[in-house]
KOLPADO-859518 format. One line per field, with one value per atom (N, C-alpha, C): residue number from 1; atom name; x, y negated, z. Coordinates in steps of 0.02 Angstrom, whole numbers, plus 50000, padded with zeros to 5 digits. Last residue first. Example, Ala and Ser with C-alpha at 12.3 -4.5 7.8 and 13.67 -1.06 7.14 Angstrom:
<atoms>
gutor: c(2:2:2:1:1:1)
rofi: c(N:CA:C:N:CA:C)
px: c(50642:50684:50645:50660:50615:50660)
py: c(50112:50053:49998:50284:50225:50165)
pz: c(50354:50357:50394:50390:50390:50390)
</atoms>
This chain:
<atoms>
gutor: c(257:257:257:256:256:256:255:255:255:254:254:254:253:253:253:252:252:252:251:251:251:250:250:250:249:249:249:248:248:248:247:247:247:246:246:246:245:245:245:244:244:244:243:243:243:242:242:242:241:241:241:240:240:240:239:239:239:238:238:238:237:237:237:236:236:236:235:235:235:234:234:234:233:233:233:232:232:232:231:231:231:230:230:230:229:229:229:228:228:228:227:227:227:226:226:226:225:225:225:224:224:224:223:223:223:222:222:222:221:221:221:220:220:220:219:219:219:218:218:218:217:217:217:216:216:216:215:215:215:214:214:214:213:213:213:212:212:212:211:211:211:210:210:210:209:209:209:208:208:208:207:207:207:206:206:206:205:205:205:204:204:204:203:203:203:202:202:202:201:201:201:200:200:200:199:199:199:198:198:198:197:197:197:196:196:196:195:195:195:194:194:194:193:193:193:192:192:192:191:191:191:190:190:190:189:189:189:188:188:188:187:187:187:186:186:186:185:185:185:184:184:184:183:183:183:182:182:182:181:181:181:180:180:180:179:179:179:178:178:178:177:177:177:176:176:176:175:175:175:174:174:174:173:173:173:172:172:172:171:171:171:170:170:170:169:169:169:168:168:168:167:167:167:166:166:166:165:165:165:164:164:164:163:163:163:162:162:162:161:161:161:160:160:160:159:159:159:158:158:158:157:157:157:156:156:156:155:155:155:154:154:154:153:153:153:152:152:152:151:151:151:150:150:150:149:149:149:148:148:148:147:147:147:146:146:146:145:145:145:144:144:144:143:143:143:142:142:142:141:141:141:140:140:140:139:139:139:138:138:138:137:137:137:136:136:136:135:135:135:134:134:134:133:133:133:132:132:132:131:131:131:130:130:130:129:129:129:128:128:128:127:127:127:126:126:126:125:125:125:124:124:124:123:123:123:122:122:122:121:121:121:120:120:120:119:119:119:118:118:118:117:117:117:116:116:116:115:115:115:114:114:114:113:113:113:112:112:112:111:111:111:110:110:110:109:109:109:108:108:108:107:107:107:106:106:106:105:105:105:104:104:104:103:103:103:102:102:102:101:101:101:100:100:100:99:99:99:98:98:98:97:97:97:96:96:96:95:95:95:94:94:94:93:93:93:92:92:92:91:91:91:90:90:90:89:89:89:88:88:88:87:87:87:86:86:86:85:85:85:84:84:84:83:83:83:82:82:82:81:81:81:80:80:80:79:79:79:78:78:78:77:77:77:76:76:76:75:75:75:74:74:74:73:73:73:72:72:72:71:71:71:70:70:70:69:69:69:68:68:68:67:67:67:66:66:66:65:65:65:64:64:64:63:63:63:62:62:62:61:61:61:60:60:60:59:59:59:58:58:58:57:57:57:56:56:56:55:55:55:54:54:54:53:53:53:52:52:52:51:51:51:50:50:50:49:49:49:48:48:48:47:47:47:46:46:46:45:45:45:44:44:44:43:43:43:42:42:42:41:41:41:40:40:40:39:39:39:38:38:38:37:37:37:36:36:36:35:35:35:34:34:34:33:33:33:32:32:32:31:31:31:30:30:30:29:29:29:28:28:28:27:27:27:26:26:26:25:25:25:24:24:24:23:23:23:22:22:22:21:21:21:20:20:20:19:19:19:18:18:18:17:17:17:16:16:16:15:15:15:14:14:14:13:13:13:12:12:12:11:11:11:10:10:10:9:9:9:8:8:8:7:7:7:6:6:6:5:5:5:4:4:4:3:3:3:2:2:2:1:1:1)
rofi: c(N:CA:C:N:CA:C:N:CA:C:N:CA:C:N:CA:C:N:CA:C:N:CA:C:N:CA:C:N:CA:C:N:CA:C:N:CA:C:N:CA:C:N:CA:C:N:CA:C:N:CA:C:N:CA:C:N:CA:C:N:CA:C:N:CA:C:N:CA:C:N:CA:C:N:CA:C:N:CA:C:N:CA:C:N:CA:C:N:CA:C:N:CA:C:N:CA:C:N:CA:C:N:CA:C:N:CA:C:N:CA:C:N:CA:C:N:CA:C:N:CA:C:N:CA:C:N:CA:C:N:CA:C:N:CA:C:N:CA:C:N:CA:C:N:CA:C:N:CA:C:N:CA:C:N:CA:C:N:CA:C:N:CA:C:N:CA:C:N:CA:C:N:CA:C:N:CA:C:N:CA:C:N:CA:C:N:CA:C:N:CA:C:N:CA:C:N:CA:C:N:CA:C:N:CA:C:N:CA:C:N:CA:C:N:CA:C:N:CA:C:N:CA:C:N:CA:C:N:CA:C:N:CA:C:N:CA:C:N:CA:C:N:CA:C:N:CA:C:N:CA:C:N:CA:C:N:CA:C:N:CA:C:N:CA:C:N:CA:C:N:CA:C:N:CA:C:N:CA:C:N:CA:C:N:CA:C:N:CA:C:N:CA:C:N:CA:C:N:CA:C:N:CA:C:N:CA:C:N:CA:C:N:CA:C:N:CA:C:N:CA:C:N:CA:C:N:CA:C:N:CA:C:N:CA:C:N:CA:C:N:CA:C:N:CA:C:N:CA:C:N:CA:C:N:CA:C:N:CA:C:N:CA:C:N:CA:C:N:CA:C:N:CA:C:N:CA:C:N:CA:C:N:CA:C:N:CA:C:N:CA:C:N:CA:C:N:CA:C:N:CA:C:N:CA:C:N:CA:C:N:CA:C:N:CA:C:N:CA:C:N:CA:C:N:CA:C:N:CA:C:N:CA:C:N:CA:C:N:CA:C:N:CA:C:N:CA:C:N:CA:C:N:CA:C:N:CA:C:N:CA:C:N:CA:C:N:CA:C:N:CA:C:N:CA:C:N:CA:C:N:CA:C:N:CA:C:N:CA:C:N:CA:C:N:CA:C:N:CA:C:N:CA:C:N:CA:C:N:CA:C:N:CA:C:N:CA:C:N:CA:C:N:CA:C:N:CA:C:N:CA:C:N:CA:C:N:CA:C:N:CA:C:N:CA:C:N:CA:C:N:CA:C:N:CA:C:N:CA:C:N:CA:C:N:CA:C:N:CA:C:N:CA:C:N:CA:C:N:CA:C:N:CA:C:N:CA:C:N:CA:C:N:CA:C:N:CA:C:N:CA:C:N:CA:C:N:CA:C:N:CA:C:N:CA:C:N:CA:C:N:CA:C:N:CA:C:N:CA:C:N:CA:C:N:CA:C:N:CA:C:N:CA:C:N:CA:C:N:CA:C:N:CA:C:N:CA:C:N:CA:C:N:CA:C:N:CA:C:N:CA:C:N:CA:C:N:CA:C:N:CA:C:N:CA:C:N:CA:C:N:CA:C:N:CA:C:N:CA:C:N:CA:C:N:CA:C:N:CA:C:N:CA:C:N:CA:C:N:CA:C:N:CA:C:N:CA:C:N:CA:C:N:CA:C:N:CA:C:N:CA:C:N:CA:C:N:CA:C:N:CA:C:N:CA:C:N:CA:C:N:CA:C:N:CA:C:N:CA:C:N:CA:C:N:CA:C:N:CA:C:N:CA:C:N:CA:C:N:CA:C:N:CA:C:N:CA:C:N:CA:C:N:CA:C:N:CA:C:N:CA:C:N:CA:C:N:CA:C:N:CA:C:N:CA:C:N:CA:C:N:CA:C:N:CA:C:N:CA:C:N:CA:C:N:CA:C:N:CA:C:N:CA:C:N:CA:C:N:CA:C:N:CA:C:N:CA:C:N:CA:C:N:CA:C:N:CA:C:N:CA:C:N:CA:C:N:CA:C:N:CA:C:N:CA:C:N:CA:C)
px: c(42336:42360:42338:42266:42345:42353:42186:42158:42226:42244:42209:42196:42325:42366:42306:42274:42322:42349:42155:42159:42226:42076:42095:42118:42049:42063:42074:41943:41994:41993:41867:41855:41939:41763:41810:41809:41679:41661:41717:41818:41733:41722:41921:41925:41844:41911:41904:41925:41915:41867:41849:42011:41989:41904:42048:42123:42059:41948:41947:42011:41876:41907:41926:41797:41754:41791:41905:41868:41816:41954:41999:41965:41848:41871:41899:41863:41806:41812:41988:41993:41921:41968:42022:41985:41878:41866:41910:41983:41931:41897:42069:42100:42042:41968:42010:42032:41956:41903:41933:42085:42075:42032:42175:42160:42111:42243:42191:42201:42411:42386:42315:42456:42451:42409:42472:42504:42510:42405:42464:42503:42250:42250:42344:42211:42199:42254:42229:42263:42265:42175:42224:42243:42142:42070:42113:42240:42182:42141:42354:42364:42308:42367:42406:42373:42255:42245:42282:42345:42257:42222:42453:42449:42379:42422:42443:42451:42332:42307:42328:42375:42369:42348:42265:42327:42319:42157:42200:42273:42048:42107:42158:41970:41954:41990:41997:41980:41985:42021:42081:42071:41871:41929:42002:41860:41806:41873:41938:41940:41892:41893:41960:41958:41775:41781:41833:41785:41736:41747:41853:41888:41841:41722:41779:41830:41650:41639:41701:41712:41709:41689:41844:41815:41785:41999:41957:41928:41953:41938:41935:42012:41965:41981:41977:41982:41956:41862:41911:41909:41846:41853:41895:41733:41776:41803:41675:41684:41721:41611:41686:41656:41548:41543:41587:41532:41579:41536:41504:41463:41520:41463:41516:41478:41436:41402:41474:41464:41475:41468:41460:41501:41512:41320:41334:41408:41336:41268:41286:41454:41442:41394:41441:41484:41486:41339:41289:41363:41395:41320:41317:41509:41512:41449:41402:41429:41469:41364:41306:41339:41484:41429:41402:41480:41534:41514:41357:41394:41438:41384:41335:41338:41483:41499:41441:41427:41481:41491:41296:41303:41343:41390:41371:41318:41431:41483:41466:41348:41393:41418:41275:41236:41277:41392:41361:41333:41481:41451:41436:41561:41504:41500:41714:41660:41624:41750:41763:41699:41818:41767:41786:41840:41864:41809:41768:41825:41812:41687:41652:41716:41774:41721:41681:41838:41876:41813:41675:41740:41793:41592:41602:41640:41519:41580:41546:41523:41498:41557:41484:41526:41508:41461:41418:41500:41444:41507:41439:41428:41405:41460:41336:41394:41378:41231:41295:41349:41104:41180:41226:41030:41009:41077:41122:41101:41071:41099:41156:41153:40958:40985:41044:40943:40907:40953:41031:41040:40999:40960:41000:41033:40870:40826:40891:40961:40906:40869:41022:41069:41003:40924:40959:40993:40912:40854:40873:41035:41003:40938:41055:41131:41081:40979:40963:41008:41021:40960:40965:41132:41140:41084:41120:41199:41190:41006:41013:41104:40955:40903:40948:41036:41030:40985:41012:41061:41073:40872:40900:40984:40892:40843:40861:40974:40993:40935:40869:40942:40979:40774:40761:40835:40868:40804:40780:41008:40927:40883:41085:41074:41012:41122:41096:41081:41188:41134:41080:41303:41230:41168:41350:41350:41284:41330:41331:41335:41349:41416:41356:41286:41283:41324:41295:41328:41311:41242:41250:41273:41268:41267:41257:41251:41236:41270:41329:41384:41348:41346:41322:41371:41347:41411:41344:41356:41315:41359:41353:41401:41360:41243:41272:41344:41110:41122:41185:40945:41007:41068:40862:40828:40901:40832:40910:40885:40688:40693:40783:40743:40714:40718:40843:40871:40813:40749:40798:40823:40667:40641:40680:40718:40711:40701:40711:40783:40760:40606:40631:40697:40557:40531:40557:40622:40639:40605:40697:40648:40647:40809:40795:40723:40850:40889:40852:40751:40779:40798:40781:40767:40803:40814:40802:40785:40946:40879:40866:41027:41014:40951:41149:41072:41080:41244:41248:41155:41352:41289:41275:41515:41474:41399:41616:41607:41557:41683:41698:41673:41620:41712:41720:41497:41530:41633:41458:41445:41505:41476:41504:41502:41403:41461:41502:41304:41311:41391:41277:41281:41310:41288:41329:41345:41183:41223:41291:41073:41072:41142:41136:41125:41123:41103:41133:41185:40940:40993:41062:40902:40909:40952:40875:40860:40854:40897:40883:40857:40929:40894:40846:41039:41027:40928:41129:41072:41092:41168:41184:41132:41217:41186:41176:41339:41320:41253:41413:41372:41335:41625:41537:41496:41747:41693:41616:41843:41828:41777:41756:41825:41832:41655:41644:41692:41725:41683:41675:41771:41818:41781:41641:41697:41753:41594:41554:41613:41677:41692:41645:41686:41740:41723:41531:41565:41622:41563:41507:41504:41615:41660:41616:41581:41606:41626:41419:41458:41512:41310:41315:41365:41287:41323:41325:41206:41227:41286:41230:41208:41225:41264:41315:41261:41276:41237:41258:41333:41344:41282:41324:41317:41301:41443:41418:41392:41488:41437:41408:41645:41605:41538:41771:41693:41643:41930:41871:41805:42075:42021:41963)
py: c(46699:46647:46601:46841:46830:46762:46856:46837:46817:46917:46843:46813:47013:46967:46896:47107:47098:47024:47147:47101:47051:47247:47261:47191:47236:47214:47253:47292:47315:47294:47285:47279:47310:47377:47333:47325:47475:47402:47358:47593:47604:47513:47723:47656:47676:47854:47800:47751:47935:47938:47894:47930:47866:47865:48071:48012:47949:48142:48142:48083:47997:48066:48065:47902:47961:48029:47795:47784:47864:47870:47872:47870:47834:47910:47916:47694:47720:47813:47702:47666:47698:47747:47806:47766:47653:47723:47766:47558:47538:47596:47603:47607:47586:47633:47676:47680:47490:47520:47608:47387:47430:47476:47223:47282:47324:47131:47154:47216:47040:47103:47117:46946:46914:46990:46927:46995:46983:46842:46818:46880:46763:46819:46836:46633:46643:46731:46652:46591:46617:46753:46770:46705:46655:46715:46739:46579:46534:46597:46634:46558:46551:46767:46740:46677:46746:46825:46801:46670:46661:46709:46751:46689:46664:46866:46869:46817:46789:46863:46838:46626:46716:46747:46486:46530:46603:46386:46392:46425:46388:46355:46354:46457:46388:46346:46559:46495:46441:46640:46627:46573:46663:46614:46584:46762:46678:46617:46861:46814:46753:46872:46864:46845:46939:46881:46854:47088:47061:46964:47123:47116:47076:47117:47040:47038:47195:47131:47077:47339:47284:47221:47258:47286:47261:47232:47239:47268:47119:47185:47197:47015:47023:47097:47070:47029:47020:47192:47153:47099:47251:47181:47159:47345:47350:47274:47388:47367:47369:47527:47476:47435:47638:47588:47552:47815:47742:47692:47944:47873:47819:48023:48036:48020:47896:47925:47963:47796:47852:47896:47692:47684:47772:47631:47696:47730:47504:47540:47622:47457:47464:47519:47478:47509:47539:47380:47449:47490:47279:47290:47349:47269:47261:47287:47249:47316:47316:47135:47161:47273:47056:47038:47128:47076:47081:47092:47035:47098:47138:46897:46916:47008:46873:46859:46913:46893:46913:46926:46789:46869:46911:46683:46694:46751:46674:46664:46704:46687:46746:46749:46564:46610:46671:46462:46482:46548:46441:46517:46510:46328:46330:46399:46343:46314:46339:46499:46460:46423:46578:46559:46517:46744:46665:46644:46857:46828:46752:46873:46892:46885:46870:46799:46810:46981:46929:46866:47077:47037:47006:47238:47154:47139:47357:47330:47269:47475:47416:47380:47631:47580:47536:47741:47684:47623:47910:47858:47797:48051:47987:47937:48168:48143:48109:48261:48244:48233:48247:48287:48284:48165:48207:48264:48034:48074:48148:48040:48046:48059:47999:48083:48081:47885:47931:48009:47782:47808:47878:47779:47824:47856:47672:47715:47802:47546:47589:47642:47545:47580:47598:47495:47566:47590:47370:47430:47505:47315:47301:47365:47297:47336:47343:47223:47283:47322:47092:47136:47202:47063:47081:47117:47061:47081:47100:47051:47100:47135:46942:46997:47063:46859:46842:46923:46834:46858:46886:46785:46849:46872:46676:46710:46785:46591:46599:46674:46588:46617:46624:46517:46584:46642:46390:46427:46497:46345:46377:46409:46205:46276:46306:46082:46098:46181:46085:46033:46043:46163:46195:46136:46193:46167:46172:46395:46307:46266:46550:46474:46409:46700:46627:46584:46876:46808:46778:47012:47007:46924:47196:47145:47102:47368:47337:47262:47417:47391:47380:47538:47487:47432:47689:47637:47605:47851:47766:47717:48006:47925:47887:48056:48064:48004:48095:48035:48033:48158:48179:48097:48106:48191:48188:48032:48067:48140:47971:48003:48043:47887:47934:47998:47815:47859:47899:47728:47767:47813:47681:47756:47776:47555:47633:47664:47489:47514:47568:47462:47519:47523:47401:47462:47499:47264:47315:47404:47225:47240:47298:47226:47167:47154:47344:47334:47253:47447:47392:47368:47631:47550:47495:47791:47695:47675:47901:47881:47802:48037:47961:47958:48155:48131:48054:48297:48218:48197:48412:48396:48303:48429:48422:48410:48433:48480:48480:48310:48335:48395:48310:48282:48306:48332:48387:48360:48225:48311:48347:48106:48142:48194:48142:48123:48165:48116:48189:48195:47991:48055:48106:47911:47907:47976:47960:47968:47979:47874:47946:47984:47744:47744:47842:47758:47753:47795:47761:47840:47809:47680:47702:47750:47602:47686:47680:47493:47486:47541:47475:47465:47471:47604:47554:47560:47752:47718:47656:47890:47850:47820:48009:48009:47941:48174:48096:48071:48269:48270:48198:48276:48255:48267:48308:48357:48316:48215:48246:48298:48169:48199:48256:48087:48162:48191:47984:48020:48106:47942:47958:48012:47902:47949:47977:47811:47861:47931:47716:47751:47820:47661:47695:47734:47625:47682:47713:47506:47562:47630:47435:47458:47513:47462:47444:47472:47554:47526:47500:47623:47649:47606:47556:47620:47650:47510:47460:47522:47619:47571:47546:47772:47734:47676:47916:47877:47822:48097:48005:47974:48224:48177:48109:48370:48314:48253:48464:48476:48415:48436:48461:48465:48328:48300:48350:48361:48399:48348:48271:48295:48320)
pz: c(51595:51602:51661:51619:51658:51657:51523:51597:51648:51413:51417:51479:51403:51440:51444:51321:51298:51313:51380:51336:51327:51456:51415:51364:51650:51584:51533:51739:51703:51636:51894:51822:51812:52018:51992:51914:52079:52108:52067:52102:52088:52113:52106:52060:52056:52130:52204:52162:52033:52069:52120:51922:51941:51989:51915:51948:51962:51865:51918:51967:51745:51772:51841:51679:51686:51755:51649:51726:51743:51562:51613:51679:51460:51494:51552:51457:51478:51516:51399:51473:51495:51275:51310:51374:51221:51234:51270:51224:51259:51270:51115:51166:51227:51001:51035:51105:50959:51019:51034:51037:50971:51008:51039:51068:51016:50920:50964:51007:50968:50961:50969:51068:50969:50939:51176:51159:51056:51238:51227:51186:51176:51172:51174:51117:51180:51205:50983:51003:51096:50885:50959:50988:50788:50816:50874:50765:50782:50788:50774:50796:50799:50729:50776:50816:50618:50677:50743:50536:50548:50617:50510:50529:50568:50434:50516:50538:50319:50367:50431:50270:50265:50320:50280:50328:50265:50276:50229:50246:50372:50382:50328:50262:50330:50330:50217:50189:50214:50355:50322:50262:50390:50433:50403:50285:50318:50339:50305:50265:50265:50462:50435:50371:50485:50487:50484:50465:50423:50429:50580:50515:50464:50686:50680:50611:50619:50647:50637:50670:50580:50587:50781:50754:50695:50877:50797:50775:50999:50965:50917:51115:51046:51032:51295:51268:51185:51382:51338:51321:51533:51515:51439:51629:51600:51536:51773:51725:51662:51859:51849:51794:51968:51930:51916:52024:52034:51988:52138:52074:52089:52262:52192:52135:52392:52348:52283:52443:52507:52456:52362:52385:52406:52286:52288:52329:52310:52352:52333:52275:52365:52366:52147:52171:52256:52117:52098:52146:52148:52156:52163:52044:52111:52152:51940:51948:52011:51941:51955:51967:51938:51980:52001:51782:51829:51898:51742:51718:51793:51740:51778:51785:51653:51733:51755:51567:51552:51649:51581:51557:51601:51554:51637:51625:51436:51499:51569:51361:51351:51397:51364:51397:51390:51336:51392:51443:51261:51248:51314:51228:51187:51192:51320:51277:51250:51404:51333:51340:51545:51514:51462:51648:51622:51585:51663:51722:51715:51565:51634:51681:51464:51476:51530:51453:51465:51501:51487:51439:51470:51520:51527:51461:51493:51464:51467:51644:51619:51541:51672:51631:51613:51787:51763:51737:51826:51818:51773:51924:51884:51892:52030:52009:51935:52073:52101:52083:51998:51981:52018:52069:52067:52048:52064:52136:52118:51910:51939:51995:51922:51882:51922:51974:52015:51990:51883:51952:51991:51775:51786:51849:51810:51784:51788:51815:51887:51852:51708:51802:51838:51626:51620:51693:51677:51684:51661:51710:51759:51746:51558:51600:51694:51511:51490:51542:51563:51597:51597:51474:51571:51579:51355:51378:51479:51332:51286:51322:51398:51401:51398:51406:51447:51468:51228:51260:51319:51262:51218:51216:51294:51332:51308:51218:51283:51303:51093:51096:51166:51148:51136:51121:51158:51229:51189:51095:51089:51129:51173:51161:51149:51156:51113:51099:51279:51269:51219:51265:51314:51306:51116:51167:51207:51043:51059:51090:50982:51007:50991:51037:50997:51020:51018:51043:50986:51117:51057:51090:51140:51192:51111:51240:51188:51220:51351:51274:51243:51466:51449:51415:51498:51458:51426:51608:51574:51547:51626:51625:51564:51637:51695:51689:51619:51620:51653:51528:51602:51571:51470:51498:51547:51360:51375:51410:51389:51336:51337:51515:51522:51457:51437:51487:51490:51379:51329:51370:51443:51424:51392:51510:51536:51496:51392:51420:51450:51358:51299:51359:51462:51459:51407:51407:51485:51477:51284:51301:51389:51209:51248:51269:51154:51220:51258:51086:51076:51156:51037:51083:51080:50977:50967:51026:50996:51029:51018:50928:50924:50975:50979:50977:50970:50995:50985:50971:51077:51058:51061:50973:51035:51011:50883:50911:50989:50828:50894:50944:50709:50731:50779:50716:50690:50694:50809:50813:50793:50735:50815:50820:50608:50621:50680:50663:50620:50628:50702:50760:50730:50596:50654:50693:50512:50505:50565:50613:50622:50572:50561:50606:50637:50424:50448:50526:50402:50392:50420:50578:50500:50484:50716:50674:50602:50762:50709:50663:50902:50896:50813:50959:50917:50922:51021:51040:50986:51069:51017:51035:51193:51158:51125:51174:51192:51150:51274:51240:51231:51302:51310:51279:51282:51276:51300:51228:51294:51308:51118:51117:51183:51184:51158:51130:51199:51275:51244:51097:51150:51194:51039:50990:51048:51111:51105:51068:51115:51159:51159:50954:50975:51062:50978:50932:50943:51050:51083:51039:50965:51042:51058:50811:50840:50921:50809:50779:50842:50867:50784:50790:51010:51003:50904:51121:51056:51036:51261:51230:51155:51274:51282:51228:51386:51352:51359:51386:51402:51354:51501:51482:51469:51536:51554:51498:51473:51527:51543:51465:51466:51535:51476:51499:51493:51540:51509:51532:51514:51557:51514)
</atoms>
């Protein structure tokens, strides 16, 4: 399918999941625009990048996602808005007794709110264009749930929730909302934590990946932000015009158990 003409703006976006779908969307022909909180040469690297791989118009825009008024103005500063992919997000592991009250608050800010001031600031363009797609990237952890990640849990959930939300009220409307749900991902993040893990336990590579980072995960396979970028497209096209208010796993059977 063709995305010309149309554009994306895709949260927490120089790296990992919010990289691979930024790279998909503008395969498709989108014009996209990159967002981090960190604006460095980096970071504006990213875009040069997109551009010239794919032959589209690419833009960075900073904000920090755990701030309400940088969420809106990142859409405002877009100027048009027409598929939204909400994907900044960030995670702490502790028991909830001992959970950090500023670490809950910042998660709670950075994985759900921000997904709460960007939809309402995009919603108006998308009525205005007649037509819009809103991507939530939930998780596995916005179905099910793990120990010690509280404030990821009910984020994750809250995600889930809140795009049901946005699906009804635009229902009559050409706007969907979905979610979207992986399970692990290899991204640099997580390759970056494979030899950690492989000291740990004292495993090789596919051992360490099988039994204790996939333990949950029945396929033993990550999923791959490729394939989380193709699902974001899919929901962009015209086959998934009446897929709107739902999720969609990507996690290689975690939610099945």
């Amino acid at each position: 399918m063709s995305l010309k003409g149309k554009t994306a703006v895709i949260t927490g976006s120089t790296s990992g999941i919010g990289l691979g779908i930024a790279h998909e969307l503008a395969r498709a022909g989108a014009s996209i625009v990159i967002n981090s909180f960190s604006d460095t040469d980096e970071d504006h690297a990213v875009v040069k990048e997109i551009a010239e791989t794919h032959g589209v118009e690419a833009r960075y825009i900073q904000a920090d996602m755990s701030k309400e008024d940088q969420c809106r103005a990142l859409i405002e500063k877009a100027g048009a808005c027409d598929i939204l992919v909400n994907n900044a997000g960030i995670q702490h592991v502790a028991p909830i007794d001992e959970f950090p009250v500023d670490k809950w608050n910042a998660i709670i800010a950075i994985n759900l709110s921000s997904a709460f001031h960007t939809t309402a600031a995009a919603l108006p363009m998308m009525r205005k264009a007649g037509w819009g797609r809103v991507v939530n990237i939930a998780s596995a952890h916005g179905l099910t749930a793990s120990p010690y990640k509280s404030a990821y849990v009910a984020a994750k959930h809250g995600i889930v929730g809140m795009t049901k939300v946005v699906a009804l009220e635009t229902a009559k409307e050409p706007i969907t909302a979905n979610a979207i749900c992986p399970g692990y991902v290899l991204t640099p993040l997580v390759e970056a934590q494979i030899p950690d893990t492989m000291e740990k336990y004292g495993m090789g590579r596919d051992e360490v990946i099988e039994k204790v980072m996939l333990e949950r995960q029945p396929s033993k396979e990550f999923a791959t932000v490729e394939q989380l970028g193709g699902t974001a497209v899919f929901l962009c096209s015209d086959a998934a015009a009446q897929i709107t208010g739902t999720t969609i796993s990507v996690d290689g059977g975690w939610t099945a158990l």
